[in-house]
C-alpha positions as CSV (number, residue, x, y, z in Angstrom):
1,X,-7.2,19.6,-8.5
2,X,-6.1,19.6,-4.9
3,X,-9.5,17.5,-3.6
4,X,-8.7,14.8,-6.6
5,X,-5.6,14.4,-5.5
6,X,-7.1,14.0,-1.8
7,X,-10.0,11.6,-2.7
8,X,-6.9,9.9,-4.9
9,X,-4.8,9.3,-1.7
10,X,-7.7,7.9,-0.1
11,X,-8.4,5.7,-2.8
12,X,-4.8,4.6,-2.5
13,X,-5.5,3.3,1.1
14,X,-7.8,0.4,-0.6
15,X,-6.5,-0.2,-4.3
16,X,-3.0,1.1,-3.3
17,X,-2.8,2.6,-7.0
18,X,-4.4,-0.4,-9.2
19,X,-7.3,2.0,-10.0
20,X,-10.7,1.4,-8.4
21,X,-12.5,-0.3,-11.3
22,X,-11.4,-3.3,-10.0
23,X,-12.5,-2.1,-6.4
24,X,-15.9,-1.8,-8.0
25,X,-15.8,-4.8,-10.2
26,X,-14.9,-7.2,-7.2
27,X,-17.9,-5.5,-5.5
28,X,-19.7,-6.2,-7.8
29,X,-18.9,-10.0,-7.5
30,X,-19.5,-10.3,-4.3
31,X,-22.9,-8.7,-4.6
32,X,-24.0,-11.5,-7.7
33,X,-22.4,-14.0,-4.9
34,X,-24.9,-12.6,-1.9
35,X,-28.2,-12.2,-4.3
36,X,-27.3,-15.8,-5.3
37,X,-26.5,-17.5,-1.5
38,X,-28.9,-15.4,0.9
39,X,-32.1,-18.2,0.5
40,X,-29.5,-20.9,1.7
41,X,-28.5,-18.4,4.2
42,X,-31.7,-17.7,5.8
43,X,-32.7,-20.8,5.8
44,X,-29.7,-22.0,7.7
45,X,-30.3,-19.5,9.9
46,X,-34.2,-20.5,10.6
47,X,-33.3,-24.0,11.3
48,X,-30.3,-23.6,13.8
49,X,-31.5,-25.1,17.1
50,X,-28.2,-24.1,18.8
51,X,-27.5,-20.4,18.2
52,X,-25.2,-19.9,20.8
53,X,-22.9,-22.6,19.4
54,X,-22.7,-21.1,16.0
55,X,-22.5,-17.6,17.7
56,X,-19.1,-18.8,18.5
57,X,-18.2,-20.5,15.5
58,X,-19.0,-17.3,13.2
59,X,-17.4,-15.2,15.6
60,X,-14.5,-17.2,15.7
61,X,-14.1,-17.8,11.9
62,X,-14.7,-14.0,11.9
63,X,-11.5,-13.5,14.0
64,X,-9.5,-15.9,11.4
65,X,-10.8,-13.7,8.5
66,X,-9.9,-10.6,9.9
67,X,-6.6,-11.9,10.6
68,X,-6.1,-13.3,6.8
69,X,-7.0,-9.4,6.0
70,X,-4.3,-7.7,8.1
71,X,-2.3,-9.9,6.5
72,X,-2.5,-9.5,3.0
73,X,-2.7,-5.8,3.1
74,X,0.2,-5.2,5.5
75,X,2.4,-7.5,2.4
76,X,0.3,-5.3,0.0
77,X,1.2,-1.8,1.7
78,X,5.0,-3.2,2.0
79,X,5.0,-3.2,-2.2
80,X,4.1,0.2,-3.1
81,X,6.5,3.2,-2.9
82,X,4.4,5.3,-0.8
83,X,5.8,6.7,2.2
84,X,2.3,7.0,4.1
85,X,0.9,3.9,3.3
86,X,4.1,2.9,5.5
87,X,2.9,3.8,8.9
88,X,0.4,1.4,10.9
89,X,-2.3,3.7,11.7
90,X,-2.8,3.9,7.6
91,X,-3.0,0.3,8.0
92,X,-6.1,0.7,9.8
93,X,-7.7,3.2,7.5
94,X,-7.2,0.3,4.7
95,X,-8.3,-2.8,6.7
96,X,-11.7,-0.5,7.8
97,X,-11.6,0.8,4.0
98,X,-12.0,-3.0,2.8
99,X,-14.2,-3.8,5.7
100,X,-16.7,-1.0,4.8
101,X,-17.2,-1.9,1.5
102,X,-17.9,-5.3,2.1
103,X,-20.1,-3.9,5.0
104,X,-22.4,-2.3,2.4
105,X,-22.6,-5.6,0.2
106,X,-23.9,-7.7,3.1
107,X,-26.3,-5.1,4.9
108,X,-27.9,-4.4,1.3
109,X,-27.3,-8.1,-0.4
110,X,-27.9,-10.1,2.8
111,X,-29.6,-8.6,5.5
112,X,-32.4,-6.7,3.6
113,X,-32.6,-9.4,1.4
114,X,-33.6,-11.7,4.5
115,X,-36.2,-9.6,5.5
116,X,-37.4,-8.6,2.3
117,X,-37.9,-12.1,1.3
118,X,-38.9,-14.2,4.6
119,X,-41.0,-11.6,6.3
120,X,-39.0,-12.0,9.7
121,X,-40.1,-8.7,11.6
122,X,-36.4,-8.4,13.1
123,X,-32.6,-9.7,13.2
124,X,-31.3,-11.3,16.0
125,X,-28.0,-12.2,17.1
126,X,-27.3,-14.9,15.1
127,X,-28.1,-12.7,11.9
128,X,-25.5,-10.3,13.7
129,X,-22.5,-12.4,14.0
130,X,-23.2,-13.8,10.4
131,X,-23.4,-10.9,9.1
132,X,-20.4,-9.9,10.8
133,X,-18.4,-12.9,9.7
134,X,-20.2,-12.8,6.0
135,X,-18.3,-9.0,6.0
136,X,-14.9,-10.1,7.0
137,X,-14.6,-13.0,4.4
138,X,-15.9,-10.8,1.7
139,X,-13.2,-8.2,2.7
140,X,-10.4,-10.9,2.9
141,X,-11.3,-12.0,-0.8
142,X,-11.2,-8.8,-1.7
143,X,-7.6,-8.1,0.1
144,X,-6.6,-11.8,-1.5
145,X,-7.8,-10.7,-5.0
146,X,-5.7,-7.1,-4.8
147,X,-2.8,-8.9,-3.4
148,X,-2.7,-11.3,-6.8
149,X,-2.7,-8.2,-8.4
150,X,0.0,-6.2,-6.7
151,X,2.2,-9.5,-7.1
152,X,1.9,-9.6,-10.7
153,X,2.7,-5.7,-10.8
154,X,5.3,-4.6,-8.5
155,X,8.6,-5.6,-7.6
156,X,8.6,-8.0,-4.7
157,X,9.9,-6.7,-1.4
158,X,13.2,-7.9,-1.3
159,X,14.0,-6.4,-4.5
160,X,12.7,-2.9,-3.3
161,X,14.6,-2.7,-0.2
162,X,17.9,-4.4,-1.8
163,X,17.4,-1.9,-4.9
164,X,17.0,0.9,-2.1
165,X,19.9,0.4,-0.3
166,X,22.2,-0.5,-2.7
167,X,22.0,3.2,-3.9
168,X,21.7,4.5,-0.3
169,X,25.5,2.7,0.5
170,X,26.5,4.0,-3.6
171,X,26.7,7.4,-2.1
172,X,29.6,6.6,-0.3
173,X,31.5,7.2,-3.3
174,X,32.3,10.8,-2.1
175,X,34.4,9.9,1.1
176,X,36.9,7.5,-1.5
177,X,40.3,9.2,-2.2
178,X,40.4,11.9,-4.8
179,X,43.5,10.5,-6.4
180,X,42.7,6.9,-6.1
181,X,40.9,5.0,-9.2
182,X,38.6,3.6,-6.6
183,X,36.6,6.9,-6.2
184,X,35.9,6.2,-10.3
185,X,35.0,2.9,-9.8
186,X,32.8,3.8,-7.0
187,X,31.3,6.7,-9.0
188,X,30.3,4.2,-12.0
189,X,28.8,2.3,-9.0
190,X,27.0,5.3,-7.4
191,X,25.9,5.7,-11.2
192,X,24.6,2.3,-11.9
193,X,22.6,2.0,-8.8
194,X,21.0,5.0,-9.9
195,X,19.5,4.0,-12.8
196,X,18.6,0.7,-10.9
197,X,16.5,3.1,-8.4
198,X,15.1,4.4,-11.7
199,X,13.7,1.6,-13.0
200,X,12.8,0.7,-9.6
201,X,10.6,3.8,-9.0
202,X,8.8,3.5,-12.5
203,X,6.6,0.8,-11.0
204,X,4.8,3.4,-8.7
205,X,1.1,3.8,-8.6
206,X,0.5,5.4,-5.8
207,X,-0.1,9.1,-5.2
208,X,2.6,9.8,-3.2
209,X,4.8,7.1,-5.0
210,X,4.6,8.8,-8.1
211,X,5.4,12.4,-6.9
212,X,8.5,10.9,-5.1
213,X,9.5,9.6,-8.4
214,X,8.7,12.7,-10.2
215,X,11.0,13.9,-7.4
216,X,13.9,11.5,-7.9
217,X,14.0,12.3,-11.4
218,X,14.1,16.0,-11.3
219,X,17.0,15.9,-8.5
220,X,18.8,13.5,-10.9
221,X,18.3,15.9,-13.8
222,X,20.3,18.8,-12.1
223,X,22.6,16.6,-10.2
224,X,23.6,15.5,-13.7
225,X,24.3,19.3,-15.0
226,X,27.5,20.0,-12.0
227,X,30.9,19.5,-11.9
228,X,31.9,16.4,-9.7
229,X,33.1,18.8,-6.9
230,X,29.6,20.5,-7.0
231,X,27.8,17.0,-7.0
232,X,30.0,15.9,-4.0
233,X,28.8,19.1,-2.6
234,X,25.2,18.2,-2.7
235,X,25.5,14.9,-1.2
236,X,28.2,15.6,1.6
237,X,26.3,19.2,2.6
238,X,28.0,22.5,3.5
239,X,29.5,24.3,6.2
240,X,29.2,27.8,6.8
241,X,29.3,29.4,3.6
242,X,26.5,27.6,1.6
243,X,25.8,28.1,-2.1
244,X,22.5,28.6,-2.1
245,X,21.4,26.3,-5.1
246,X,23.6,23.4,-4.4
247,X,22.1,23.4,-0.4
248,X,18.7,23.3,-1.7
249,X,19.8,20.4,-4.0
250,X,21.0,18.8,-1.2
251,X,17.6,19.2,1.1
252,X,15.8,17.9,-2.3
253,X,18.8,14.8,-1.7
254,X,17.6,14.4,1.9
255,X,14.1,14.3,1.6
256,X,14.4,11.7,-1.5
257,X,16.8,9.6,1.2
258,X,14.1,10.1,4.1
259,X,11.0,8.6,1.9
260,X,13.3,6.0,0.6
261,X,14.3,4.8,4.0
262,X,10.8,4.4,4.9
263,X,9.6,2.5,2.0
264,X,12.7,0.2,2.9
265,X,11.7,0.0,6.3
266,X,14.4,1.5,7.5
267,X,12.9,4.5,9.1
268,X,9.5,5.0,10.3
């Protein structure tokens, strides 16, 4: 079970919890798109009379490709709810993750293909680069096709980190005078921004999204059971003499806050 759920959270990096049968299905794609091209594509390589030239044109159209990747899966990353897929370096692991794949469609659909078909005893620079720029523009489409995706799913940014902090600031209702009917009104508040973050958390995917959701809603669940002085308890923290159930409660509050900021990009 635990290795699933490893291989899962890897899997995240690239479909960030769409499932990978559309991974494999835009693969797939791209393979039927080299099988069809590669005879134009070896020709136009055989009859190039200035390689360096177009050296520097595929590496430079490479460079825009790659950049049109980081792009759409940094916006992609930003609309899922898991904190991991947050920091930069995970970033990385899904830009190479994209570039891979496409790496195997052009060395097996293009490359071999080449030689297979023209009887060219070796690849020279020129195959290199176009290979190279071939690889990038596959994994862009593939980064553009999971971004349409992702759009149509998930809440858009702004709603996540407006949903996010709204029920961050709702906490406040603790520190509002016992006695006043403001702490009431700012309870309903704290209450309504909590079933916001609610709906807001059903729309995660994601491994880690979906056990911080599971979290949420079992916090909520015995937040819900105490008295109101036992709830500000939990969210204001103890002194000295801690109950022992409400503390944990409110470690379970913290880490929930902690995840949240980070999907919010307030914390890193």
């Amino acid at each position: 079970m635990e290795a699933q759920r490893t291989i899962q959270r890897l899997i995240d990096h690239i479909t960030f919890g769409h499932g990978i049968h559309l991974f494999l299905q835009v693969l797939l794609l791209e393979f039927a798109s080299v099988f069809l091209t590669f005879q134009f594509s070896s020709s136009l390589l055989l009859q190039i009379s200035n390689p360096n030239f177009f050296i520097g044109v595929y590496a430079a159209t490479s460079v825009i490709f790659l950049g049109i990747l980081f792009l759409f899966t940094a916006k992609m990353r930003k609309r899922t709810f898991s904190p991991p897929l947050q920091q930069v370096r995970r970033l990385a692991i899904s830009i190479l993750g994209y570039i891979a794949a496409s790496g195997v469609v052009i060395t097996f659909g293009y490359l071999l293909l080449i030689l297979a078909t023209t009887g060219r005893t070796g690849i020279g620079r020129l195959d290199y680069v176009f290979s190279v720029m071939l690889t990038t523009l596959f994994a862009a489409l593939l980064a553009v096709g999971y971004h349409a995706r992702v759009v149509d799913k998930q809440p858009d940014r702004e709603t996540i980190t407006g949903t996010v902090t709204a029920w961050q600031d709702s906490l406040a209702w603790v520190n509002e005078d016992d006695r006043s009917h403001a702490k009431q009104d700012a309870y309903d508040e704290f209450t309504n921004r909590m079933n916001d973050l609610s709906e807001l958390l059903s729309n995660a995917k994601t491994v880690h999204g979906r056990q911080l959701r599971r979290d949420f809603e079992a916090w909520r669940d015995d937040f819900e059971t105490h008295s109101e002085l036992s709830k500000e308890t939990i969210i204001k923290g103890q002194g000295e003499n801690k109950n022992e159930r409400l503390e944990q409660e409110h470690q379970k509050l913290e880490s929930i806050q902690r995840r949240l900021r980070i999907i919010a990009g307030e914390q890193k």
